[in-house]
Kinemage of the C-alpha trace (Angstrom):
@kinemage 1
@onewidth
@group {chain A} dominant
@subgroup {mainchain}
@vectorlist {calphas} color= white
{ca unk a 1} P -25.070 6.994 -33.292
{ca unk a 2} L -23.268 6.615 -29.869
{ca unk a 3} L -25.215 4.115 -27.890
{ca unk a 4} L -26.402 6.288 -24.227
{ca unk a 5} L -26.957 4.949 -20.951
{ca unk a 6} L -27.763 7.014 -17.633
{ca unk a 7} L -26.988 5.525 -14.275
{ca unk a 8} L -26.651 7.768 -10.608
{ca unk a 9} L -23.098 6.597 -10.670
{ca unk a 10} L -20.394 5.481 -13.226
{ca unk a 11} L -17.015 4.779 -11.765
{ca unk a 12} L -13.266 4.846 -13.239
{ca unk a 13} L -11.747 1.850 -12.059
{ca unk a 14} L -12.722 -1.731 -10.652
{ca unk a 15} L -9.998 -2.383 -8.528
{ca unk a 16} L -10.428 -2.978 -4.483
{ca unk a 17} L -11.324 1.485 -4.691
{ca unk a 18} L -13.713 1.178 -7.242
{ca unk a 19} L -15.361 -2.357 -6.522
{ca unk a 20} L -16.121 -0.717 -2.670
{ca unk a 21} L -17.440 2.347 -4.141
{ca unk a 22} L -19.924 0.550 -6.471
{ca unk a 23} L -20.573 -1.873 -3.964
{ca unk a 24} L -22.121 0.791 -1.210
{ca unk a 25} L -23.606 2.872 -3.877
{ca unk a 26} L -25.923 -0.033 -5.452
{ca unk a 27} L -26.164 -1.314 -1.708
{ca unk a 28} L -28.200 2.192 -1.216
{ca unk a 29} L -30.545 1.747 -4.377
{ca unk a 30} L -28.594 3.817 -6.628
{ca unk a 31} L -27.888 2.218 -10.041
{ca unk a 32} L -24.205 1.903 -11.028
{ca unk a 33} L -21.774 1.481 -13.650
{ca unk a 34} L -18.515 0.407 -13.401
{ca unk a 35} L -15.411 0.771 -15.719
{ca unk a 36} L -12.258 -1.336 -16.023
{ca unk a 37} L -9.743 -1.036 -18.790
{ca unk a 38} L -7.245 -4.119 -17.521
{ca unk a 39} L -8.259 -6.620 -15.001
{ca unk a 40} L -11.521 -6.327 -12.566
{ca unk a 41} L -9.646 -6.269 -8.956
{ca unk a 42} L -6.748 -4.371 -10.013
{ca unk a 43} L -3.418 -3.594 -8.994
{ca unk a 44} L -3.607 -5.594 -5.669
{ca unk a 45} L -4.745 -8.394 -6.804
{ca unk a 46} L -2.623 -9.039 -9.159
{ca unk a 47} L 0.875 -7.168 -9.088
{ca unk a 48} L 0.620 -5.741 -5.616
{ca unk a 49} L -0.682 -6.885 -2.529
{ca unk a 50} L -1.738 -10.132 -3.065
{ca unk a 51} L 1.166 -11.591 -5.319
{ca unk a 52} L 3.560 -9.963 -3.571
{ca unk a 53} L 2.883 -11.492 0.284
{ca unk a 54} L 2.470 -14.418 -1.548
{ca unk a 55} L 6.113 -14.423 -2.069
{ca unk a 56} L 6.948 -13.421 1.040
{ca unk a 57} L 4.880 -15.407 3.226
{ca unk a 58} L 7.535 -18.506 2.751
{ca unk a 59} L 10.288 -16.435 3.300
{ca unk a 60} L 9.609 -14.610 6.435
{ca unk a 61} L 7.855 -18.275 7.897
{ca unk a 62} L 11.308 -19.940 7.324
{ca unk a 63} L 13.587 -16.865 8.695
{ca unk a 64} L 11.511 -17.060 11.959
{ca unk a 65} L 11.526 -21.132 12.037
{ca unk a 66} L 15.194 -20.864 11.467
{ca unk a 67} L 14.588 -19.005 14.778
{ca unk a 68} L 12.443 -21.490 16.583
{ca unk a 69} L 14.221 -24.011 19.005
{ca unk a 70} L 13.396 -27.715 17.959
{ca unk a 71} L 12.327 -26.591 14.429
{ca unk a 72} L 15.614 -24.572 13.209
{ca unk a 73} L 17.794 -27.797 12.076
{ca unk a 74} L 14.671 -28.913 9.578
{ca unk a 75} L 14.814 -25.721 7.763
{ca unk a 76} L 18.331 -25.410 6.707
{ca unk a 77} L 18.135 -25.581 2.991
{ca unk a 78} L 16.531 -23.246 0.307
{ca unk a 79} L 13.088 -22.665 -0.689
{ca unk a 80} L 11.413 -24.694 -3.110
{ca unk a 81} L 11.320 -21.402 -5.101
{ca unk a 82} L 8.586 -23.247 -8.050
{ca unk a 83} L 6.132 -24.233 -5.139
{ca unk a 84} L 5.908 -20.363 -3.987
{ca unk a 85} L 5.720 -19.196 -7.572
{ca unk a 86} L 3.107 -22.356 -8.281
{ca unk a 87} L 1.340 -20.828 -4.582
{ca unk a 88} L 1.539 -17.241 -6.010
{ca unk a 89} L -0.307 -18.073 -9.023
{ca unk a 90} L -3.362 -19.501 -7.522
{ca unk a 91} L -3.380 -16.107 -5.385
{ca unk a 92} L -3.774 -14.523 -8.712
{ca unk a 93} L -5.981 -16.365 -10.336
{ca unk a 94} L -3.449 -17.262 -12.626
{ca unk a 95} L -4.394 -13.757 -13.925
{ca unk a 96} L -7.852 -13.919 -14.817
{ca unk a 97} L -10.422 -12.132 -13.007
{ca unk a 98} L -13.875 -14.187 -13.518
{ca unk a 99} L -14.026 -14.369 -9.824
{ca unk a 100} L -13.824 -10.780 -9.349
{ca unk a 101} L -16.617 -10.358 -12.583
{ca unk a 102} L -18.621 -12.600 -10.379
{ca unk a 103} L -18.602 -10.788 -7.484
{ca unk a 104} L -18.823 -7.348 -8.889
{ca unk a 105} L -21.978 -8.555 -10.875
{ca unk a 106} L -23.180 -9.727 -7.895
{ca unk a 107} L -23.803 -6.568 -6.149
{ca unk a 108} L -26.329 -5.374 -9.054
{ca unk a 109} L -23.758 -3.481 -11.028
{ca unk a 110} L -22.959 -3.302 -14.641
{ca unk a 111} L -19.434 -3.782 -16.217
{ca unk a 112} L -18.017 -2.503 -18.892
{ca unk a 113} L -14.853 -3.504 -20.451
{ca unk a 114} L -12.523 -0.889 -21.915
{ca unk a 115} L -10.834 2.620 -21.333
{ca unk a 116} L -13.299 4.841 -19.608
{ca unk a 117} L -12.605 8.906 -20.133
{ca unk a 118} L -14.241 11.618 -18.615
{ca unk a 119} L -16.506 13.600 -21.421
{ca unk a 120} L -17.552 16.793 -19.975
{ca unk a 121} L -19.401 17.023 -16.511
{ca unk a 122} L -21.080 13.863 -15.515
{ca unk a 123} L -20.293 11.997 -19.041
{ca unk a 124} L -18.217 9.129 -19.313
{ca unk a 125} L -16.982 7.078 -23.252
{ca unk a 126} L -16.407 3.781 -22.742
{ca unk a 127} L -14.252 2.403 -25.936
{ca unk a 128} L -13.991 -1.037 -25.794
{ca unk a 129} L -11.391 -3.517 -27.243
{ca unk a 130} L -13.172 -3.473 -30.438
{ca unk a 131} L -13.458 0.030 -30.995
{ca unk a 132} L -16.855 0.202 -30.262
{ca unk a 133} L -17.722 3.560 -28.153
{ca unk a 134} L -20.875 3.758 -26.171
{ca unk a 135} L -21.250 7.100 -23.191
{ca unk a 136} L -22.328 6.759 -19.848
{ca unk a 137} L -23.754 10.289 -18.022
{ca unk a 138} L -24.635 9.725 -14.083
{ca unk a 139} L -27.094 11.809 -12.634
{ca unk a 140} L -25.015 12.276 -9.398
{ca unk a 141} L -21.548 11.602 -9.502
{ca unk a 142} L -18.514 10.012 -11.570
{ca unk a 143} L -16.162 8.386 -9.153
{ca unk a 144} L -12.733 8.360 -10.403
{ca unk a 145} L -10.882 5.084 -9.256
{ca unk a 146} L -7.866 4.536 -11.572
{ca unk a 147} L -5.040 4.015 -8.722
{ca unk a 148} L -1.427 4.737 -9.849
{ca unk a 149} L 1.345 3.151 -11.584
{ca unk a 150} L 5.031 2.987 -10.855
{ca unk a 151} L 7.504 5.825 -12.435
{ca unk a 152} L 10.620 4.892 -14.552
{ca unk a 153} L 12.539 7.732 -13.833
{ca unk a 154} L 14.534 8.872 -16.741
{ca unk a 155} L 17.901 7.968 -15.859
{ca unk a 156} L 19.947 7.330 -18.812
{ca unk a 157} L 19.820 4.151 -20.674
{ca unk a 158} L 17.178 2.787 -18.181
{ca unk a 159} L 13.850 2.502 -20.240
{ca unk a 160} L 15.804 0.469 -23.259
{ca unk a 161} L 16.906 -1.940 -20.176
{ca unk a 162} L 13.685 -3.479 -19.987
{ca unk a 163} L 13.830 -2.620 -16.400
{ca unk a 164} L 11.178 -4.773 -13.970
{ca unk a 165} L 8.851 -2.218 -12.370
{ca unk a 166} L 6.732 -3.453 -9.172
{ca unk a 167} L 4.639 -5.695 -11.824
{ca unk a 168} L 7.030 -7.770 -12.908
{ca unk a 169} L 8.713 -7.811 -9.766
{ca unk a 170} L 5.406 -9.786 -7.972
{ca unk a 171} L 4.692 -11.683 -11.558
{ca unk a 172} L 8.069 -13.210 -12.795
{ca unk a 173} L 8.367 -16.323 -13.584
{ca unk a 174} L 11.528 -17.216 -12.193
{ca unk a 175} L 14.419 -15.960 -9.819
{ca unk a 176} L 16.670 -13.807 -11.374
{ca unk a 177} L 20.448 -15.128 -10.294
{ca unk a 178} L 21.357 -11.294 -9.660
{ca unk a 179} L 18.921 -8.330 -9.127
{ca unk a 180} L 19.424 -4.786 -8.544
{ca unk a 181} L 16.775 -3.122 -6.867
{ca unk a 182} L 16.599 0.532 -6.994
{ca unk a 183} L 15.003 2.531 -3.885
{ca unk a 184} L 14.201 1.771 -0.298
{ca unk a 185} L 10.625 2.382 0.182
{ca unk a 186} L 7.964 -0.449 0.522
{ca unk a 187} L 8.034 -1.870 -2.833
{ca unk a 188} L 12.294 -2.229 -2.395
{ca unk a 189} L 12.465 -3.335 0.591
{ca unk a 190} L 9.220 -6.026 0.384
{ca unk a 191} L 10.933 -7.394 -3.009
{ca unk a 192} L 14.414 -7.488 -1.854
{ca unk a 193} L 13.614 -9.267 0.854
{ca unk a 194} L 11.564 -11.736 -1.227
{ca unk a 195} L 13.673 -12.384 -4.250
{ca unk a 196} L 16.556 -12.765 -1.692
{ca unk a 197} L 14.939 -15.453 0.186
{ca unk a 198} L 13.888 -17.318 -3.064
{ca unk a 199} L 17.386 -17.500 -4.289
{ca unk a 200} L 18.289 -14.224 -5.810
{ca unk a 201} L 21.850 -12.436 -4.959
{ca unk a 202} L 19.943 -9.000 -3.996
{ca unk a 203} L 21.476 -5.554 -4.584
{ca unk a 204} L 19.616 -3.047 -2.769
{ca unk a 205} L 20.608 0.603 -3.831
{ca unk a 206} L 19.286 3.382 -1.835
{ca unk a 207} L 19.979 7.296 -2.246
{ca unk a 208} L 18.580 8.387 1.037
{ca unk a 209} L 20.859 7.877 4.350
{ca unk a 210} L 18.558 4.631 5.768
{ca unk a 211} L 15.528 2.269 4.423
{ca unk a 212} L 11.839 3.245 4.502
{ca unk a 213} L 11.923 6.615 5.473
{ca unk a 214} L 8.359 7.671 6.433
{ca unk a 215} L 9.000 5.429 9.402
{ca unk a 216} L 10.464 5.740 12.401
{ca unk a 217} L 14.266 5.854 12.268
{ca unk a 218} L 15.086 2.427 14.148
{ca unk a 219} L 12.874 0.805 11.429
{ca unk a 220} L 15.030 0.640 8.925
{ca unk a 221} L 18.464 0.034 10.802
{ca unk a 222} L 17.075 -3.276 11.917
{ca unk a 223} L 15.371 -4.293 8.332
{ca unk a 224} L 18.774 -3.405 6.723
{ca unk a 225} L 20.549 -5.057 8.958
{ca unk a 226} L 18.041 -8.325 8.477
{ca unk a 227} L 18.361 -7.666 4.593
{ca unk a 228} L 22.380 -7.994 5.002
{ca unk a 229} L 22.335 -11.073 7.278
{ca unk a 230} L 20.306 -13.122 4.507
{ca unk a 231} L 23.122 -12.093 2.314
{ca unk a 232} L 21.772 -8.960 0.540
{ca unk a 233} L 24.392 -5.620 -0.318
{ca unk a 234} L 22.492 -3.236 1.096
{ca unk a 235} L 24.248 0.094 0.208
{ca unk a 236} L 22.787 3.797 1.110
{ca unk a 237} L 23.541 6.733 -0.095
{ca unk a 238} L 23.831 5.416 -3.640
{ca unk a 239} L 22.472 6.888 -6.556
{ca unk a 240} L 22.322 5.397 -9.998
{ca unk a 241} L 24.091 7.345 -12.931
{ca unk a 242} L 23.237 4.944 -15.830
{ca unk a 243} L 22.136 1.948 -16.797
{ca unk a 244} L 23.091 -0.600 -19.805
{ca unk a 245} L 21.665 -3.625 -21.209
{ca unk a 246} L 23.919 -6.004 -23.324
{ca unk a 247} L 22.102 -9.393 -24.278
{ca unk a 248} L 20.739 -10.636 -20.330
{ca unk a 249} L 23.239 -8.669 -18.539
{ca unk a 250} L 22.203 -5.428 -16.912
{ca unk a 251} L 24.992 -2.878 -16.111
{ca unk a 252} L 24.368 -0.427 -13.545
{ca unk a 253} L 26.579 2.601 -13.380
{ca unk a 254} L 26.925 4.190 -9.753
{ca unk a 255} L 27.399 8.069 -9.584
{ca unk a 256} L 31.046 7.021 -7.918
{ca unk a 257} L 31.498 5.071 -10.780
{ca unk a 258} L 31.387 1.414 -9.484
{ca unk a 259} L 29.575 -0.677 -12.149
{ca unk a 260} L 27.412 -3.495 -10.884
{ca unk a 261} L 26.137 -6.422 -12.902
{ca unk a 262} L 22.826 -8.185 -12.642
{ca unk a 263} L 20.356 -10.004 -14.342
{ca unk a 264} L 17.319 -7.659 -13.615
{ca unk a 265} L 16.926 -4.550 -12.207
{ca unk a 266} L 14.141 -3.386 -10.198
{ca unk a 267} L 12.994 -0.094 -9.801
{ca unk a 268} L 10.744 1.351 -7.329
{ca unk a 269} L 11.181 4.810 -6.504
{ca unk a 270} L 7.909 6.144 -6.371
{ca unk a 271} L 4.061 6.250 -8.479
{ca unk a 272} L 2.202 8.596 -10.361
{ca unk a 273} L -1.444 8.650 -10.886
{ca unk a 274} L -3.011 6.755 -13.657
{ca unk a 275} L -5.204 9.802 -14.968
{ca unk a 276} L -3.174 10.583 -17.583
{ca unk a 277} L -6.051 9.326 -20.666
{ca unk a 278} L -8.937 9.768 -18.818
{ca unk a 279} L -10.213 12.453 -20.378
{ca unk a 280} L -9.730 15.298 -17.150
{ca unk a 281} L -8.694 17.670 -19.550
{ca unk a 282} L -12.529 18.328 -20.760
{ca unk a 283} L -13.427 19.214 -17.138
{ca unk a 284} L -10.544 21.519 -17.090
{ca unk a 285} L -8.493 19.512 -14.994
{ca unk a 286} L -4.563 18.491 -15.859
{ca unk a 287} L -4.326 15.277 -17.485
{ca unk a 288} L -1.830 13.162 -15.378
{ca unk a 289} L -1.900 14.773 -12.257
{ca unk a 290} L -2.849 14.178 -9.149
{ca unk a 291} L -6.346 15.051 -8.130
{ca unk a 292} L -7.204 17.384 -4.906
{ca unk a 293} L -9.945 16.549 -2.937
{ca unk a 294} L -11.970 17.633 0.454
{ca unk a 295} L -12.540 14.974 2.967
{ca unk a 296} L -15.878 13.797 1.151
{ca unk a 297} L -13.430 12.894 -1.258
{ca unk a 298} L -15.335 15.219 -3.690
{ca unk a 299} L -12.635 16.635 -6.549
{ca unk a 300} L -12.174 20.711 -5.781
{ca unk a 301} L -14.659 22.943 -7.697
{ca unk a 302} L -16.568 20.024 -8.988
{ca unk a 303} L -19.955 19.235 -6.947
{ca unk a 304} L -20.479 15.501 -9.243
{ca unk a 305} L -16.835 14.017 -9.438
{ca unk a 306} L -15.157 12.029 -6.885
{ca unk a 307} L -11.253 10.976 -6.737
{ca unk a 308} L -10.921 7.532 -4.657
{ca unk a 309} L -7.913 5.927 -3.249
{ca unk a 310} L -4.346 6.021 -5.295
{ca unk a 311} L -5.456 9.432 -7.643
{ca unk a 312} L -5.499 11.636 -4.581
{ca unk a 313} L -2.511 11.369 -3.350
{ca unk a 314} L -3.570 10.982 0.357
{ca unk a 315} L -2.851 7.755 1.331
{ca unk a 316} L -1.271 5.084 -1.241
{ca unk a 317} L -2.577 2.139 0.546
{ca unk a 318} L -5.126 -0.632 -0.373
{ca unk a 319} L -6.711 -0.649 3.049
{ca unk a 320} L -7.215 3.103 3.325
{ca unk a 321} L -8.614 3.385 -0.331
{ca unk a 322} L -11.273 1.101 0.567
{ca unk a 323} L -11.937 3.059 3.780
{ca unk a 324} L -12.102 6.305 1.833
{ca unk a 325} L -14.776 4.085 -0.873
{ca unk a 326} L -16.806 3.802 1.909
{ca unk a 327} L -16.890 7.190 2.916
{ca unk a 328} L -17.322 8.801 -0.819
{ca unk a 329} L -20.034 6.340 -1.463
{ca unk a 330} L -21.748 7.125 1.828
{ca unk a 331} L -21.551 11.348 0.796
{ca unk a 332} L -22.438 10.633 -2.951
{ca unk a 333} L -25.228 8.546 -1.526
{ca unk a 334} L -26.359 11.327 0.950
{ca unk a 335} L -26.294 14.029 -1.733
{ca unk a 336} L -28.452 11.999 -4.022
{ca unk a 337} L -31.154 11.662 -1.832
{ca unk a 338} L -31.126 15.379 -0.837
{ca unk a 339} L -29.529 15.205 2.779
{ca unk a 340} L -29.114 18.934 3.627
{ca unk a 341} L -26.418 18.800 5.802
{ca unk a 342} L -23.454 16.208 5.823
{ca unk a 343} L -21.424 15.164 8.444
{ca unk a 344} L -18.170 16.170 7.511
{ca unk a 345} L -16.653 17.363 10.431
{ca unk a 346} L -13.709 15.394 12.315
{ca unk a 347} L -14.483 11.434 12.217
{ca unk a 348} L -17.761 12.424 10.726
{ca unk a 349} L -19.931 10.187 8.527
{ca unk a 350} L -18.750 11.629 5.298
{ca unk a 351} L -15.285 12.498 6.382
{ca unk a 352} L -12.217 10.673 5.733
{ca unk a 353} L -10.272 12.030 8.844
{ca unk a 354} L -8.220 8.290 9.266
{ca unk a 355} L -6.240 9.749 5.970
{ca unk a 356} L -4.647 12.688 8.015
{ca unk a 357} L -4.456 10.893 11.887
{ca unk a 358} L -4.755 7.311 11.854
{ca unk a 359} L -3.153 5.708 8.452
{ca unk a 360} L -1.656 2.279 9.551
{ca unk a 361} L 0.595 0.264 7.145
{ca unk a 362} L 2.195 -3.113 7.642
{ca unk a 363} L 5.671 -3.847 5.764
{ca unk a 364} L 6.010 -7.321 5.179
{ca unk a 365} L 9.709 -7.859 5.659
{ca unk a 366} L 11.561 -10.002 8.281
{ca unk a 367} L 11.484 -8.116 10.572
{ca unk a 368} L 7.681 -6.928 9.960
{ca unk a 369} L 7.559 -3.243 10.418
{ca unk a 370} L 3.958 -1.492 11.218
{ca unk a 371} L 3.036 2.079 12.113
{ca unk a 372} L -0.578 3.971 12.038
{ca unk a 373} L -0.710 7.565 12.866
{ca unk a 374} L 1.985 9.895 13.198
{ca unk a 375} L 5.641 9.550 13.899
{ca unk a 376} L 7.742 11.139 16.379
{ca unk a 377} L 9.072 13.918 13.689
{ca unk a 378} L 5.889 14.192 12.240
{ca unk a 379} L 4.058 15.202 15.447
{ca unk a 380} L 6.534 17.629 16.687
{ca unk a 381} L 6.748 19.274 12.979
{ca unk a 382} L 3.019 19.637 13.251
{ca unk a 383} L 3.276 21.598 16.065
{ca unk a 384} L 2.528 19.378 18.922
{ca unk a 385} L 3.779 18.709 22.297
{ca unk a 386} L 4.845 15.089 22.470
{ca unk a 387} L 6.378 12.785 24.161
{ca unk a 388} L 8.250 9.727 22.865
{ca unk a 389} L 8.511 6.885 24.616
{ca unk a 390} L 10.449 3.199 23.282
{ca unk a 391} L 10.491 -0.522 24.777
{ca unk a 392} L 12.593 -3.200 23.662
{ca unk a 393} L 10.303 -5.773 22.427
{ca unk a 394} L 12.329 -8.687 22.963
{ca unk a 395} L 12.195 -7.839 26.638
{ca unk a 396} L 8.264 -9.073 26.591
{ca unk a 397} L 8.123 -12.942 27.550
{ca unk a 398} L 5.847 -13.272 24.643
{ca unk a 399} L 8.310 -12.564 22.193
{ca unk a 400} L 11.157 -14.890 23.418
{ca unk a 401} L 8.602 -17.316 23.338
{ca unk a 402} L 7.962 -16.530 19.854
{ca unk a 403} L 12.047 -16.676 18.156
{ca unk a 404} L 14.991 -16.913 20.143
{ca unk a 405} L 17.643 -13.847 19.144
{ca unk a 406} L 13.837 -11.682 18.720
{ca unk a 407} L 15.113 -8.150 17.891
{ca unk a 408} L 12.598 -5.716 17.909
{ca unk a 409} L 10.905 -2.303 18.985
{ca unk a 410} L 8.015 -0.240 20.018
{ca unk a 411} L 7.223 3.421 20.206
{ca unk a 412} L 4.798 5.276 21.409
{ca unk a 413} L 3.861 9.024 20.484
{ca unk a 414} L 1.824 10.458 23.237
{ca unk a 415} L 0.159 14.107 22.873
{ca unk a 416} L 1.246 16.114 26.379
{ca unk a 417} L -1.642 18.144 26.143
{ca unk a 418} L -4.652 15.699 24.979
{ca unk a 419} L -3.487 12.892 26.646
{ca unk a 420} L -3.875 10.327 23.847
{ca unk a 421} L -1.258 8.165 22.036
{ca unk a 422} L -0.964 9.930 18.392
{ca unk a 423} L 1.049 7.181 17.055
{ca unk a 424} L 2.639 4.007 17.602
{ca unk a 425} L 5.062 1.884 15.146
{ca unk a 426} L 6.657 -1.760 15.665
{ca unk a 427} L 9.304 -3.500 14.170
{ca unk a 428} L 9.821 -7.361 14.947
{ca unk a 429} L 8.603 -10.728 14.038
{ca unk a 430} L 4.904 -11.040 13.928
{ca unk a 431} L 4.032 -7.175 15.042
{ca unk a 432} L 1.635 -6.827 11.773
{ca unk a 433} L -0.838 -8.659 13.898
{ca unk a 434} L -0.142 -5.797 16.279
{ca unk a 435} L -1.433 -3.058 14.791
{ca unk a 436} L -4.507 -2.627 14.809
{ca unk a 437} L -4.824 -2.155 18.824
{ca unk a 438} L -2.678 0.658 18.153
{ca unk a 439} L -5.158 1.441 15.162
{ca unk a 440} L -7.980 1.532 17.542
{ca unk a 441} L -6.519 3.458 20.081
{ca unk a 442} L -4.980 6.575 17.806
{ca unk a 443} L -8.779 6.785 15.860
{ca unk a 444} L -10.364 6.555 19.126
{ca unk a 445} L -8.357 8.927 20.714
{ca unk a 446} L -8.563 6.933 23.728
{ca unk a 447} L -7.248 8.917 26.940
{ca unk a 448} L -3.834 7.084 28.272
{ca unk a 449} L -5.236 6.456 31.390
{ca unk a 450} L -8.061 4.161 29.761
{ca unk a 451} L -5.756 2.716 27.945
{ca unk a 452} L -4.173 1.542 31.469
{ca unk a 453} L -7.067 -0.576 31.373
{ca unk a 454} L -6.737 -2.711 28.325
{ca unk a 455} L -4.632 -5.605 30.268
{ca unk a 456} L -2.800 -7.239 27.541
{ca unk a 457} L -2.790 -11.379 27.685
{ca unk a 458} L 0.343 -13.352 29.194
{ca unk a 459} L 2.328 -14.165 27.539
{ca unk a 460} L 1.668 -12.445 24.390
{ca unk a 461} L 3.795 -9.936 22.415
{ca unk a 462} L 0.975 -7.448 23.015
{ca unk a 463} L 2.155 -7.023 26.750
{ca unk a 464} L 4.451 -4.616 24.846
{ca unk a 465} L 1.570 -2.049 25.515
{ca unk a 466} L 1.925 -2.294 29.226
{ca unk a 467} L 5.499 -1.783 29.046
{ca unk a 468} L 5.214 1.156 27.235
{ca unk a 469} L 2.228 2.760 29.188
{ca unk a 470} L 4.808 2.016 32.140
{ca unk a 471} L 7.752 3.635 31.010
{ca unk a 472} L 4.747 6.813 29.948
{ca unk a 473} L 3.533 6.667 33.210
{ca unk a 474} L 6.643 6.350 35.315
């Protein structure tokens, strides 16, 4: 017989999503299981955001010392590419997650190793890796927390290449002499930039006309151009017709015909959820897809199962699938004890409005690029009366001080009608540390003229705020 426990809560998933969720839920009394078929932390910690600014960090510290008067002639030669690998390790815990048992332990709830799958409403199997099957039911809500992984697309010869995916891109063990990377979103851009900087002679293919497109044109004009002054081919509107492995040599087919030769190839054009074998087909959902949710972060047409971070499609970002953790775990917790009413209107308690007005990402290349809220295109396709406005950040004293040769620069989105900045992106040296201001003032919704108010400090790149409230205000 099956062995049968009951909790309020089982959750799918003990990455950053799923470790929040179970965190707040046992936090409010309710007991809570959690299931985790690989590592307990996830994608982030160990193949995404973690490893990967690991490898970064050196690179973008040297570009911008290589900047830096009195400091540039001591940083002329390469990386000590085995220290950053060596540092990169210890950000992973060398792969093992006892730390992250620990912790998740910690907060009262129970683990469970193996591949969880949904089993009718408010069931959960748990087989572990001995076979053994035991079922967890929850009395209030499955939260499904299973992230996504990256796509292969099926592009002739590619799969039998071995090709590196975004996991071994932040876990290999070396640097490849020649890599092809394929795509120029975040994941292309981040690891070109880093496997460039630690020695590799990059390739970066890209079938759109610029690099990361969900930002702000000017973005990706001055990463490429950053990308091709470390010594990277940066080529646009390049597709890939085939690809060949013979022995270590990769051959990559271009659809002008131009064959390119590497020693890896990278691809990162784009994730799918990991829902595919979790068992959504008994609920009479479609196994693999994407799962729909309302701002609760409840799953559509069923009251007791939640979809967290990556699996609903809403915002593909560590950061903001912690944020929407804490706002599932607040509703499920709510609904358990019988609140009658929740708070689910606009920046409510149980409402996870930051995923539709104030996202903000950081892109860890050199230059940094960040962004929260909505760009220029965006805001006039959803209908609203805007004005751009753009400042030259290497006009602020702050950021000569910082590099000589800064290139950078700011927008601001302002609603004409509201009053309020809608969105704001960056793109220099050290504007990650920037973003949250703009953060703050897009979820605040805080009028213009307040904002004429926050002085920024001298000389910090931050005065690029006044300068941009001064060109808005004339």
């Amino acid at each position: 017989m099956t062995e049968t426990t009951e909790y309020d809560v089982v959750v799918l998933g003990a990455g950053p999503v799923g470790e929040n969720v179970a965190d707040r839920t046992r936090a409010a009394g309710l007991s809570t299981a959690v299931v985790e078929s690989e590592l307990v932390g996830g994608e982030c910690s160990y193949w995404a955001c973690m490893p990967s600014k690991a490898l970064l960090r050196p690179v973008i510290a040297r570009a911008d010392a290589r900047r830096t008067p009195g400091l540039s002639g001591a940083v002329g030669g390469p990386l000590d590419t085995a220290a950053v690998l060596a540092h990169r390790d210890d950000m992973t815990s060398h792969w093992k997650d006892d730390s992250q048992v620990a912790w998740v332990e910690s907060t009262g709830a129970d683990l469970y190793r193996g591949q969880g799958r949904l089993d009718g409403p408010r069931r959960v199997t748990v087989t572990d890796p001995d076979g053994v099957t035991r079922t967890l039911t929850a009395r209030h809500a499955v939260a499904v927390c299973t992230g996504s992984r990256a796509i292969v697309p099926p592009l002739p010869g590619l799969a039998d290449a071995r090709p590196w995916t975004s996991r071994e891109a932040t876990s290999a063990d070396h640097a490849p002499g020649r890599l092809v990377v394929v795509g120029g979103g975040v994941v292309g851009v981040e690891m070109a930039t880093a496997w460039q900087g630690l020695g590799s002679q990059v390739t970066l293919l890209v079938r759109g006309d610029g690099l990361l497109p969900r930002m702000e044109p000017f973005v990706g004009e001055l990463v490429a151009d950053s990308l091709r002054a470390a010594g990277a081919d940066v080529r646009t509107g390049t597709s890939v017709a085939s690809v060949r492995r013979d022995g270590p040599t990769v051959t990559v087919e271009l659809d002008n015909g131009e064959r390119i030769e590497a020693d890896e190839i990278l691809v990162a054009t784009g994730r799918a959820p990991r829902t595919e074998d979790i068992g959504l087909g008994t609920v009479g959902l479609e196994p693999g897809g994407w799962l729909s949710v309302d701002d609760s972060l409840r799953v559509e047409g069923h009251p007791w199962l939640y979809a967290v971070g990556d699996v609903n499609h809403r915002a593909l970002l560590t950061h903001q699938g912690k944020y929407q953790a804490r706002i599932a775990a607040a509703a499920i917790t709510a609904r358990a004890q019988g609140v009658p009413l929740l708070e689910t209107d606009r920046w409510g308690a149980h409402a996870a409005t930051a995923d539709h007005a104030a996202v903000p990402q950081v892109v860890f290349t050199d230059p940094e690029a960040a962004a929260v809220g909505l760009s220029l295109a965006e805001a006039e396709a959803a209908g609203h009366r805007v004005r751009a406005v753009d400042h030259d950040i290497a006009a602020v004293a702050g950021a000569s001080l910082y590099v000589d040769g800064y290139r950078g620069r700011a927008r601001m989105v302002v609603d004409l009608d509201r009053e309020i900045v809608l969105g704001v992106t960056f793109v220099g040296p050290g504007v990650g540390e920037l973003i949250h201001s703009a953060t703050i003032a897009v979820a605040a919704e805080v009028p213009v003229d307040r904002l004429w108010h926050a002085v920024p400090s001298y000389p910090t790149i931050s005065e690029v705020w006044l300068r941009l409230l001064e060109a808005y205000r004339g």
